[in-house]
Each structure stands twice: as structure tokens, then as C-alpha cells.
C-alpha positions, 0 to 999 in steps of 0.5 A: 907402589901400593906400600906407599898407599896410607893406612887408614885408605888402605883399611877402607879398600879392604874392609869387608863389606858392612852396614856402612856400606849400604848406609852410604848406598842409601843416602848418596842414592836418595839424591838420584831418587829424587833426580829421576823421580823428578824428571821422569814424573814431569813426563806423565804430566805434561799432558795434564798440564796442555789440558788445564791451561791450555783448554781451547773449547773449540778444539777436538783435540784436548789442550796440549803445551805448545812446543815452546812451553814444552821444550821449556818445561822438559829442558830447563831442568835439565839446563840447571844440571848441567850448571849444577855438575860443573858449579857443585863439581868444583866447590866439592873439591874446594870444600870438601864433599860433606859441606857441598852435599848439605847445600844440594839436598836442601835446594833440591827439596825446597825446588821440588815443594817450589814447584809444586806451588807454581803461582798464578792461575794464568797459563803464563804464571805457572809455566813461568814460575814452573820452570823456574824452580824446576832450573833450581831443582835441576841446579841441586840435582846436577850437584848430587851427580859428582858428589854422589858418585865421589862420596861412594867411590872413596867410601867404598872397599876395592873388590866391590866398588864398582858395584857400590856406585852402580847401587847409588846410580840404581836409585834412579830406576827406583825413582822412575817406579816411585814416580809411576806408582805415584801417579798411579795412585794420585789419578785412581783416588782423584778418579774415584771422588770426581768421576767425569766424562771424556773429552768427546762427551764433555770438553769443559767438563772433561778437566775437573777443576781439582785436576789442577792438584794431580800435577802438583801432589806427583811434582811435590812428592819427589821432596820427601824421601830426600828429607828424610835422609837429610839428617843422615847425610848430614851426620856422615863423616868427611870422607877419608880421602878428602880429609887425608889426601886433599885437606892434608889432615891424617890425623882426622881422617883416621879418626873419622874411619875409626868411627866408621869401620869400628876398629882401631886405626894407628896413625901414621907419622911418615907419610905426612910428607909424601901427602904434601909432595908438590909434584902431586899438586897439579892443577886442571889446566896444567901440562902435568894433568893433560899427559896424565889424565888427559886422554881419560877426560876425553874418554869419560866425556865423549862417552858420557856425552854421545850416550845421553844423545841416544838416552834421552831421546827415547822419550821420542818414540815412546809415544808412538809405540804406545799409541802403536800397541794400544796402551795410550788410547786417543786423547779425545777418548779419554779424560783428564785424570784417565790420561794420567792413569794410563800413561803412568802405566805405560810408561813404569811398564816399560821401566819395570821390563827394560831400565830397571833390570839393567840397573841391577844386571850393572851391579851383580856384574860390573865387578865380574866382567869391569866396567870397560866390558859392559860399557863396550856391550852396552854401547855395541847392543845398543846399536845393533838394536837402533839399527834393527829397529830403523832399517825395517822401520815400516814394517815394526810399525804394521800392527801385527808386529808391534810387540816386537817393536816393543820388546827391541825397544826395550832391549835397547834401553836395557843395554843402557842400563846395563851398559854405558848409562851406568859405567860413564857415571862410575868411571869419572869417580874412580880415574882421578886424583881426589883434588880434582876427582869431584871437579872431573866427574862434573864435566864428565856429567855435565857434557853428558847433560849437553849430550841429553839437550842435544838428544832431548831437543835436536832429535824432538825436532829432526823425528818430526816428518819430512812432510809438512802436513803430517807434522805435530802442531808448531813443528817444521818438518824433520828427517823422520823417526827412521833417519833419525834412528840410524843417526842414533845407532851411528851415534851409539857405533861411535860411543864404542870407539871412544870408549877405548880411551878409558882404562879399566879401573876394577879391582885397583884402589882409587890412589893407584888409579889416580897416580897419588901413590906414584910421586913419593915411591920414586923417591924411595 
């Protein structure tokens, strides 16, 4: 089967590791730079935007974004991903992935900047005009997931694959400490040059009108990195596996690795018709992809989908832990610019401690132990942990016990990390037949992206508490952070049971994987 693989994919999968390899790294990462910055930067200014436009003198409390505008603001980016994973997904099949990857990198810079320009200074205005550039910038953003992920796994050398793309998906964690130190350094200067009172003290005064240029600086900043890589990215070859197996041109394939890994690669006459075999030309929807691929789509898209639940609604009990530790004081103690400070420090504290390392524990590892192990680790730890934080809930919550509460909430998101968060985005990249490799990992990252809604949104709502009174303003009472937490760790239990339907792609190259080095074998 493997003397069927072609020359010039065979010399990319057992190339030594070498500059072009980090080189890919750092432009495919730089979309997931720009992707986490973004929504994670978002988070650090939502309370800076309830007290600028939101402002009610009356108030004790500091204007806070309605649950509306809210649940708007966070969820229509992530609306635009999903979009953008499955649209992008399909046309890097059609087009080939260089042409598509131009087309995001450009919407995603001229979003972020959009966004930051919000117009108007009606409350209405620039929610409105927040929220729609923030879907187009999520529409660019979910483009990059499939490609990204593509371009790496066909550009990268078997042994070290895995870690190859678990580098580009690392970007993220990177993303999330930019987006901190951003805003970290934005709050200080503004705090420096217009020092104000704390909303006990002063309630107009409290938001100084140049606070309006804090949000947007942090929101536009994300555009950066992205256009500088531009021309990079744009200077990249078509990968050889799209030139070679889906364009039919060995001819150029081999070329363009020639350039790439500078050496000669002879051309081969051969195999021009074992690449045009017609039984290798199946399409989605078809017979022939279900028997093949079909219990692997299942596999890759409940996972992706049940872990992002659990991911992203973490975001839910961040508050109270901080406030429970002291990190976030109350917010009328505090004025607008503090309050960006010190939630920009809590939270790329915690990303320092728990989801960056676990980025890194994927990449040394994922080639050692596969990715089907750490993806059943991650999933079993993750768990464990909900389940170890939500039965003894009450008693984490006493103030002698919260740094424990902190370090089992870390653990839990480190087990993502290394875990289940990285190995749903590897696997679709590396399973599928290159045709449909681009369009598969969309799905599988835009049901993820439903999962993400459902975790972002259903679990804002099912936290609240199950007494009316004590609910947050706007919301109906809920089941509880606890229920909610054990509906997480079942969640997760479940996750480990789907995760057995994905096979363990390390060490084999992307066309024994796929089948592609199967049909012309059996002829021989």
C-alpha cells in the first residue's frame, strides 16, 4: 500500500524537521492568534462597555450590559464561526487552500479594525455596529480553523505531525496572554494620565470620557499580528497535497515542494492514473464516504461538539471564583479603568497557570503517547474534576477553601488543553481523503461551535439560581452553578465514550489514513 504513496507526499512525510516547518507553524498560527485574542479580549471589556453606555446615575451598581446585549456582544462572533467553518470549509476544498486562506486573513483584519470603530455614541449605535462586525470577524476567524489545521497537517512530516498542528492550535494560548498583557498595559497608561475616583466616590466621574478609547484600542490590536503575516501567507505554496491528489497536477506539486524543501524531487509518469482512479472520487453524501469515513465523522463531531459544552462555559464560574478569592473587588469600589486592570489580571493569570501550559503538554506529548490517549485522559480528568468541584460545592465556596477551588478549576481546563481541546481540532485534519479534508474539519469545528453556544448560553441561563431573588438582573431562576456542574462532568463522561469511534492517526501518513493509497494497490 505505501509503495502506492507518491513521491513528492512521501518526501514531505519523511523530511527532517526544518525551517519551513516552523515558518507554516507561525502563519497558520497567527489566524488562531488573532481568533483567541479576539474573543478572549472581548471578555475583559464587556464591563467597561455596561459602564460607558449603560451609566444609570441612580444606580449603586455601575452600568452593567443587559443580558441581551450581552448574550449579543459574546455570541454573535461565535455565531460567525460556525458559518465561517462550515462556508470556508467547503470552498478550501473547491479552491484549494492558499486562494481561501488570503480571503479570511483579510476579513479578519478589516473586522477586527470595523470593530473597534464602532459608530455612533448612542448606547444602540455601537452595540449594533459592535456586533456586526464582530459576526464578520467570527466569519473570517471559523475559515481559518479548517484551513489552518489543513495546511499544517499536509505540509508537515509524519513522525512530528501531531505536534505540528497542536503548535498552530498553541497559538491560541498565546492569543489569550497577548490579549491580557494588552489590556494590562492599555488600563495602566490610561490610569496614569486620567486618574479618577471610584464609583462610590464619584459616579459620573468614575468613567472618564477617554475610557471610551480603552475597549477599542484592546479590540483593534488583534488586527496586527494577522497583517503582518499577510504577505507570508501569501507567498506560500499550494500544498502538495492539494495540487497532487485534488487538482491532479503532479506535475506542479512537485515543484513547488522542490522549492520548499530544497532538493530535487524527480517526477513521476506513473501514477498520473492511479491519482485520476474514479473509485477515489467519492463524494460527502455518498455510500462509499459513509462505510468509510462515516463512524469517523460521528466520532470527530460529537466530540468536538460535547467538549466545547464544557469549554466554553467556564466563563460562567469565572466570575464567582475571582470575586470568591478577592482577586476582582466589588465594582462600585472600583473605577472604570481599575476594573479593566484587574480583571485583565485575573483572568491571564489564570491562563498563564492552566490553559497555556496545557497547549504546550499537547505538543511535547501528542506524538509520544497519540492523540486517542490524551484525548481519553483529558476527557476522563476533566470529569473527574467537574464532579470533585460540584458535589462538595458549598464547601469550596467557604472562604478557607477557595485556593483549592482555584487550583481544581485549573486542572480542569488544563485537562482541556492537554486534552480533548487540542486532539478534536488535530484529528479531522489528518482522517479524511484531501477532497474532503477541508470540508470534514469544518464540520467538525463548526458543530463544536454549536456545542460552544450551547455552553456559552444554556449554561449563563441554567447557573442562574434556583431562587428568584437571588438571580442576576434579567435572568429566570436556573438549576444552579452545582447542577449545572454535575450536568458538565456527565457531559464530559460522555465525550470519553464517543471518543472511541476516532481512530489513532499517529505515526501513518495522511493518504494511508484517508484511503487514498488504497484503490490503485488493489489493481496491482
Amino acid at each position: 500500500m505505501a509503495e502506492q504513496q507518491l513521491g513528492v507526499l512521501k518526501a514531505l512525510d519523511v523530511a527532517k524537521t526544518q525551517l519551513y516547518h516552523f515558518t507554516a507553524i507561525v502563519i497558520a498560527g497567527m489566524g488562531f492568534f488573532t481568533d483567541a485574542y479576539d474573543l478572549f479580549c472581548v471578555s475583559l471589556v464587556t464591563k467597561l462597555l455596561g459602564r460607558l453606555y449603560y451609566f444609570n446615575p441612580t444606580s449603586a451598581k455601575p452600568g452593567s450590559l443587559p443580558p441581551h446585549v450581552a448574550a449579543a456582544v459574546n455570541g454573535v462572533a461565535l455565531c460567525g464561526t460556525l458559518a465561517g467553518q462550515l462556508f470556508f470549509g467547503w470552498l478550501g476544498d473547491k479552491l484549494g487552500r492558499k486562494k481561501v486562506y488570503g480571503i479570511t486573513l483579510i476579513m479578519m483584519i478589516l473586522c477586527s479594525v470595523a470593530s473597534g470603530l464602532s459608530l455612533g455614541n448612542s448606547a444602540k449605535g455601537v452595540m449594533t455596529t459592535l456586533c456586526f462586525f464582530r459576526f464578520w470577524l467570527g466569519f473570517g476567524i471559523g475559515g481559518d480553523y479548517p484551513l489552518s489545521a489543513t495546511i499544517m497537517s499536509e505540509y508537515a512530516n509524519k513522525k512530528t505531525r501531531g505536534a505540528f498542528i497542536a503548535a498552530v492550535f498553541a497559538m491560541q494560548g498565546v492569543g489569550i496572554l497577548a490579549g491580557g498583557f494588552v489590556a494590562l498595559a492599555v488600563s495602566s497608561i490610561f490610569d496614569k494620565k486620567f486618574p479618577s475616583p471610584t464609583y462610590e466616590q464619584d459616579r459620573f466621574l468614575s468613567t472618564p470620557p477617554q475610557a471610551d478609547y480603552i475597549w477599542r484600542i484592546i479590540v483593534m490590536f488583534g488586527a496586527l499580528p494577522a497583517a503582518l503575516t499577510y504577505y507570508w501567507r501569501m507567498k506560500m505554496p499550494e500544498t502538495a497535497r492539494y495540487t497532487a491528489l485534488v487538482a491532479k497536477n503532479i506535475k506542479q506539486a512537485t515543484a513547488d515542494m522542490s522549492k520548499v524543501l530544497q532538493t530535487d524531487l524527480e517526477l513521476e509518469e506513473r501514477v498520473e492514473d492511479d491519482v485520476k482512479d474514479p473509485r477515489q472520487n467519492y463524494g460527502l453524501f455518498s455510500k462509499e464516504f459513509l462505510r468509510r469515513h462515516g463512524l469517523h465523522l460521528l466520532g470527530t463531531t460529537s466530540t468536538w461538539f460535547l467538549l466545547d459544552i464544557a469549554f466554553y462555559s467556564q466563563n460562567l464560574f469565572q466570575k464567582d471564583i475571582f470575586s470568591a478569592i478577592g482577586w476582582i473587588p466589588k465594582a462600585a469600589t472600583m473605577n472604570a479603568i481599575h476594573e479593566v486592570f484587574k480583571i485583565a489580571r485575573a483572568q491571564t493569570l489564570i491562563a498563564l497557570c492552566s490553559t497555556v501550559p496545557g497547549y504546550w503538554f499537547t505538543v511535547a506529548f501528542i506524538d509520544i503517547i497519540g492523540r486517542f490517549a490524551i484525548q481519553l485522559m483529558g476527557f476522563f480528568m476533566m470529569t473527574v474534576f467537574m464532579f470533585a468541584i460540584a458535589f462538595p460545592y458549598n464547601h469550596w465556596i467557604l472562604p478557607d477553601n477557595r485556593i483549592g477551588f482555584v487550583v481544581m478549576y485549573s486542572l480542569t481546563f488544563f485537562f482541556a488543553n492537554f486534552g480533548p481541546n487540542a486532539t478534536t481540532f488535530i484529528v479531522p485534519a489528518e482522517i479524511f481523503p484531501a477532497r474532503l479534508r477541508s470540508t470534514c474539519h469544518g464540520i467538525s469545528a463548526a458543530t463544536g461551535k454549536a456545542g460552544a453556544i450551547v455552553g456559552a448560553f444554556g449554561f449563563l441561563y441554567a447557573a442562574q439560581p434556583q431562587d428568584k431573588t437571588k438571580t442576576d438582573a434579567g435572568y429566570p431562576p436556573g438549576i444552579g452553578v452545582k447542577n449545572s456542574l454535575i450536568m458538565l462532568g456527565v457531559i464530559n463522561f460522555v465525550g470519553m465514550l464517543f471518543t472511541f469511534l476516532v481512530p489513532e492517526p499517529k505515526g501513518k501518513s495522511l493518504e494511508e489514513l484517508s484511503g487514498e493509497a488504497e484503490v490503485s494497490h488493489d489493481e496491482k
